[in-house]
C-alpha positions in Angstrom: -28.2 -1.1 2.0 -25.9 -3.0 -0.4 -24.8 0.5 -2.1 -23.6 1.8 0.9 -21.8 -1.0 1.8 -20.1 -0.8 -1.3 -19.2 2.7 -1.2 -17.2 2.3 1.9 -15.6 -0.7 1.3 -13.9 0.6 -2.3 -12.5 3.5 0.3 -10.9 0.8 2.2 -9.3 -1.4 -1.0 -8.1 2.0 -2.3 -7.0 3.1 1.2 -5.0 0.0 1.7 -3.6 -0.8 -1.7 -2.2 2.7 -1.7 -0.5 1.9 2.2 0.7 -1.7 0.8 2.4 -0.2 -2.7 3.9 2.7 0.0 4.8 -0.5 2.5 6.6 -2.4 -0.6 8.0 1.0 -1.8 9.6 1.4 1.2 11.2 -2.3 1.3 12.2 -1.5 -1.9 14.3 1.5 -1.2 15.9 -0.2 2.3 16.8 -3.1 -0.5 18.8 -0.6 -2.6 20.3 1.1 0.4 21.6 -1.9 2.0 23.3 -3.2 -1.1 25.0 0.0 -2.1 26.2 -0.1 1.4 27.7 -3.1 1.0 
Protein backbone atom coordinates (compact mmCIF):
# COMPACT_ATOMS: atom_id res chain seq x y z
CA UNK A 1 0.00 0.00 0.00
CA UNK A 2 2.56 2.58 1.17
CA UNK A 3 4.65 2.03 -2.28
CA UNK A 4 1.91 2.90 -4.28
CA UNK A 5 1.16 5.79 -2.57
CA UNK A 6 4.43 6.95 -2.97
CA UNK A 7 4.71 6.40 -6.56
CA UNK A 8 1.93 8.66 -7.32
CA UNK A 9 2.60 11.27 -5.08
CA UNK A 10 6.48 11.88 -6.45
CA UNK A 11 4.32 12.32 -10.00
CA UNK A 12 2.45 15.02 -8.37
CA UNK A 13 5.69 16.99 -6.55
CA UNK A 14 7.38 16.72 -9.96
CA UNK A 15 4.21 17.63 -11.78
CA UNK A 16 3.78 20.68 -9.76
CA UNK A 17 7.33 21.98 -9.15
CA UNK A 18 7.75 21.88 -12.94
CA UNK A 19 4.08 24.15 -13.29
CA UNK A 20 5.38 26.49 -10.24
CA UNK A 21 9.21 27.10 -11.93
CA UNK A 22 6.99 27.62 -15.49
CA UNK A 23 4.42 29.90 -13.12
CA UNK A 24 7.56 32.02 -11.74
CA UNK A 25 9.25 31.77 -15.20
CA UNK A 26 6.53 33.44 -16.57
CA UNK A 27 6.41 36.38 -13.81
CA UNK A 28 9.76 36.62 -14.54
CA UNK A 29 9.58 37.43 -18.16
CA UNK A 30 6.28 39.95 -17.63
CA UNK A 31 8.96 41.57 -14.99
CA UNK A 32 11.49 42.22 -17.71
CA UNK A 33 8.84 43.22 -20.29
CA UNK A 34 7.23 45.78 -18.16
CA UNK A 35 10.52 47.49 -17.21
CA UNK A 36 11.96 47.67 -20.75
CA UNK A 37 8.71 49.21 -21.56
CA UNK A 38 9.04 51.72 -19.33
Amino acid sequence: MERSKAVPDLGMITYWEREIDGYNTGIIKANKRLKRGR
